[in-house]
N, C-alpha and C positions, 0 to 999 in steps of 0.2 A: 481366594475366589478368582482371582484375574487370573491366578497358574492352570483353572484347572482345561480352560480350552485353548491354553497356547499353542500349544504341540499336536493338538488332531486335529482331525478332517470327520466332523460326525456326517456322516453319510447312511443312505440307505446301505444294510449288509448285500440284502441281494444284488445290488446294484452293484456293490464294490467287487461281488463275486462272480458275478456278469460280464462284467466290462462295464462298457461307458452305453450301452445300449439302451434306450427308455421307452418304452411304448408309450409312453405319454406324449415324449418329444413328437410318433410317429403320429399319431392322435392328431395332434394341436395343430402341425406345422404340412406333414404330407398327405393326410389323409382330404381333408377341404381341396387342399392344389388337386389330387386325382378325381374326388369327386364331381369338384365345379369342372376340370379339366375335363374326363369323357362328356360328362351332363351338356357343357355348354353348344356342345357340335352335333345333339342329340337329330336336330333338323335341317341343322345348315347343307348337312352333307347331300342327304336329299335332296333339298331344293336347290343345290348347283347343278344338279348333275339331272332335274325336272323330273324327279320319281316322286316326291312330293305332291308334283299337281294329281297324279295319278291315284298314291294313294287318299289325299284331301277330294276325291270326288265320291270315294264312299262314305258310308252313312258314320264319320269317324271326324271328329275336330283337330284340330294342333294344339288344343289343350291339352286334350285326353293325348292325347299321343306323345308330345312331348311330355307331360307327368308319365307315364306308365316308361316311357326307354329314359329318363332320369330316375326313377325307383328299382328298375332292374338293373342299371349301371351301379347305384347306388349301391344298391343291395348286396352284390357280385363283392365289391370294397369292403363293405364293412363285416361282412362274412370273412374274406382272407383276416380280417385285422382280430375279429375275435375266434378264429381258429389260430392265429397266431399267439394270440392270450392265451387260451386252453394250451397250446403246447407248449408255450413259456410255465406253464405253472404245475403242468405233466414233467415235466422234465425238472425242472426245479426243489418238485415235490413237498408243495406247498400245503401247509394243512390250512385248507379252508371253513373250517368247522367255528373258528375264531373271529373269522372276518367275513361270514358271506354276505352279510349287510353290505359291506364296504363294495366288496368285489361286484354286486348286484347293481350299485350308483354308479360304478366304473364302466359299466357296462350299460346302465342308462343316457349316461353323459356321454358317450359312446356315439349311442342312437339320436339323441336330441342335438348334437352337432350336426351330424351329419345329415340328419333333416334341416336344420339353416341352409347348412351349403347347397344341398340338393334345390332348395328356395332361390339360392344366390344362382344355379345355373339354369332354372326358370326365369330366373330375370332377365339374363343374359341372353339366351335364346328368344324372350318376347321379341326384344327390338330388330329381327329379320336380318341381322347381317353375314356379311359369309365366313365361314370357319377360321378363316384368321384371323377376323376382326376378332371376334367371340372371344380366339385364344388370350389375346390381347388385353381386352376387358377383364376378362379371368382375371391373370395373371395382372393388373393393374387392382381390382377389387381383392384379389388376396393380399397384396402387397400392404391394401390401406389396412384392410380388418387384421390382419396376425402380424404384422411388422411394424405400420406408422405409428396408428392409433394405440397400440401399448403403452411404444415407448413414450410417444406424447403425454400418456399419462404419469407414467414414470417421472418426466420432466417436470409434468406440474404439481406432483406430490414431492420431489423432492426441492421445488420451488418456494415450494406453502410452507413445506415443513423441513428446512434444512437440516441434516445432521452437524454436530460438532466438529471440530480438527478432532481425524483419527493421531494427528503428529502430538498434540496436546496432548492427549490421554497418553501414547507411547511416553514422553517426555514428563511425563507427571510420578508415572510407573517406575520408569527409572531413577530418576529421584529419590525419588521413596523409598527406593529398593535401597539406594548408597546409603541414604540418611540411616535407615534401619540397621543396617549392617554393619555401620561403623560406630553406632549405638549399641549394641545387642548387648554387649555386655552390662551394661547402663539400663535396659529395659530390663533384664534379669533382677536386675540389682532394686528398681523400682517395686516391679511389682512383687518380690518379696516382701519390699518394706510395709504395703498395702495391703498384703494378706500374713499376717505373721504366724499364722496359724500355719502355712503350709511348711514355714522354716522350721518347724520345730519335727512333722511327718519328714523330711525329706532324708531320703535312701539315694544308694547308687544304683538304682536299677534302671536308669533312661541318665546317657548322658549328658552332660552339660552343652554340647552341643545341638540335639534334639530340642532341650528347651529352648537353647538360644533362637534357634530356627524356628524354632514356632511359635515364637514372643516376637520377631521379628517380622513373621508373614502377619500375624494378626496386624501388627502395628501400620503395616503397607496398606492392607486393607481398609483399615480406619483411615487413612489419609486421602487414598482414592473412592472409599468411598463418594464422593459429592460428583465425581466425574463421570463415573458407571452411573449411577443416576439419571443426571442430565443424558447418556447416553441411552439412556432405558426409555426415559421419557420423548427425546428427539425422536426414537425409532416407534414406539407406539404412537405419536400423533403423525408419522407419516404412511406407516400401515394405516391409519384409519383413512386417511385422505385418499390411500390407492384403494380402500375398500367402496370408499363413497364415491369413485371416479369409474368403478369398475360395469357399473350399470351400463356406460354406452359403448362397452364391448365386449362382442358374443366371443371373442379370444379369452379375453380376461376371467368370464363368467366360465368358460368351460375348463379354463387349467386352472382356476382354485379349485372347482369341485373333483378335479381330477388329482390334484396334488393332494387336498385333502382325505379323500377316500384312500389311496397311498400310502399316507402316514409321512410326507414329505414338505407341504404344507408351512411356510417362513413362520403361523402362527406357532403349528404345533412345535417345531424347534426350539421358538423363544421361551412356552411351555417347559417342554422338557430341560431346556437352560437353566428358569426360573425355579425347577422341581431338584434338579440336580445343586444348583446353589446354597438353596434350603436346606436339603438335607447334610449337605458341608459343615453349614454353619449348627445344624444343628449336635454335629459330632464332637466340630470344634468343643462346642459350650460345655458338653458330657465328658470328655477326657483331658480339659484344661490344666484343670486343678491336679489332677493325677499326675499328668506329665510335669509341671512345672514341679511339684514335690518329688518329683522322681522317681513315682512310685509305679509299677505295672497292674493291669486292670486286672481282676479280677474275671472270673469266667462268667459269673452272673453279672456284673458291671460289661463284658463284654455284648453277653446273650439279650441285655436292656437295650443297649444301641439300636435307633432307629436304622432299619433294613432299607435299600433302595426299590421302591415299588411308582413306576409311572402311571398317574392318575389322569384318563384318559378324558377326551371330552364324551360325556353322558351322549347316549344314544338318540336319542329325545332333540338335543340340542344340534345334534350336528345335522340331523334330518332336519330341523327349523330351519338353521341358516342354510342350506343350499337347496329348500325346499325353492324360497325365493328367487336364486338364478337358474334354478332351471324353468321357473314361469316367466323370469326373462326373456330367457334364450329363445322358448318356445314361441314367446309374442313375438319376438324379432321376425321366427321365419316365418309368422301367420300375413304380418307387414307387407314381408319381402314379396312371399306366395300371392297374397293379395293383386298386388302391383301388377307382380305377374300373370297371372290369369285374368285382370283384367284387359293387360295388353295384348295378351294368347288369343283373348274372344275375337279384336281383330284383326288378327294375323292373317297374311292371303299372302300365299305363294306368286303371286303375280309381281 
């Protein structure tokens, strides 16, 4: 069990076949900086330069006017970013027939960000200052929403919920590994004694090496077992503490639902860790006996072996849980907008 993700990197394929490029990363981290960035200077530039008073004397508010050139700035962005999608996935040649659910939330999560931000450069604009203040705030209010406030939370979930020494588990492993190895002969010798049944089947057909080796991994197993545990359980109670931390940020809220629709997602991983385990151990259990007897499977003993098939999270369930952050995220910018329009009513160019 601990051999089997030593040596890889499970990673999204397309992404390894890509490069390191992520639209997600462009989502989460540049898209808000451009949006609140054009948005914030929506009116400041006018009113430097008193074409503001000019236009504020027809029958037109600074509300309606700042909302309408923050929705068409907006607009302009998030159109490049999902024509950028479509031809990522034109050119990729993606069969979406399988995932247009997913790709649909990705696309949602999309638009409901970007309406926050677009919120966040109404606010910005309410308070009348000139285009380089604005940039300022911007770039001070992104800072907190997608950079502090994560990590913050990070800090405090893994405060609450410390993980173990990674050097302990190494150190445990290793161990184990010598103790076994230098035993192996000795574990052969055991569990024959224990199963004498299989001493009497036993052929040359799987070396005595094979079994050694594989009477020696089980036995590792079993010893670290209790560590992998305690390692399963540290990391599920500090997932749950960043999940329960993640309500008071519209960062947090928008890149689980984006990782999740992805398939990229720390849960789904741990999932597919936990499925790939399983079915380890359940091959081990099926071909035990056989290999320690020496004996080779069988073609119907082979065609019995449980198959790897990744059991996805139901459809149902995954539209529940991010039903809830995106009625987050949306209240955030109802908040934000609020604020702002109420500060927009008295805005005066003077």
């Amino acid at each position: 069990m601990h051999e089997m993700f030593r040596f890889q990197e499970v990673d999204n394929p397309v992404l390894l076949g890509w490069g390191r490029f992520d639209l997600a990363f462009v989502v989460i981290y540049l898209l808000p900086l451009l949006i609140a960035g054009f948005g914030c200077v929506a009116l400041s530039a006018d009113h430097e330069s008193r074409v503001l008073q000019i236009v504020l004397s027809q029958p037109v508010s600074a509300r309606r006017l700042a909302t309408l050139r923050v929705i068409l700035r907006g607009s302009v962005l998030v159109l490049a970013t999902l024509l950028g999608l479509a031809s990522g996935l034109l050119l990729g040649q993606a069969d979406l027939t399988a995932s247009v659910d997913h790709l649909a939330w990705f696309i949602a999560i999309i638009l409901f960000y970007s309406v926050f931000w677009g919120a966040v450069a109404l606010w910005i604009i309410s308070f009348g200052r000139s285009s380089e203040t604005n940039a300022l705030m911007m770039v001070i209010v992104w800072a907190v929403i997608v950079l502090i406030a994560p990590a913050i939370n990070t800090f405090i979930a893994r405060e609450i919920s410390p993980m173990p020494s990674r050097l302990e588990y190494i150190v445990a492993t290793r161990e184990a590994e010598n103790a076994a190895n230098r035993g192996g002969r000795e574990l052969l010798q055991n569990y024959l004694l224990d199963h004498p049944e299989l001493e009497a089947a036993r052929s040359d057909a799987v070396s005595p090496f094979i079994k050694t080796f594989f009477l020696v991994q089980r036995e590792v197993e079993r010893v670290i077992e209790p560590i992998v545990a305690r390692f399963a359980a540290a990391e599920n109670a500090q997932e749950r503490t960043r999940q329960a931390l993640r309500w008071v940020s519209p960062r947090d809220l928008a890149s689980e639902s984006l990782l999740w629709s992805t398939g990229n997602s720390v849960v789904r991983f741990a999932d597919f860790e936990r499925q790939a385990r399983d079915l380890r151990a359940d091959w081990l259990r099926a071909v035990e006996s056989a290999v320690v007897a020496g004996r080779r499977l069988t073609a119907d003993e082979f065609s019995q072996l449980p198959r790897p098939e990744f059991r996805e999270v139901a459809r149902a369930e995954f539209f529940q849980r991010h039903a809830s952050s995106v009625f987050v995220l949306l209240l955030f910018s109802i908040i934000v907008s609020f604020d702002a329009f109420r500060r927009l009513k008295k805005f005066s160019p003077a």
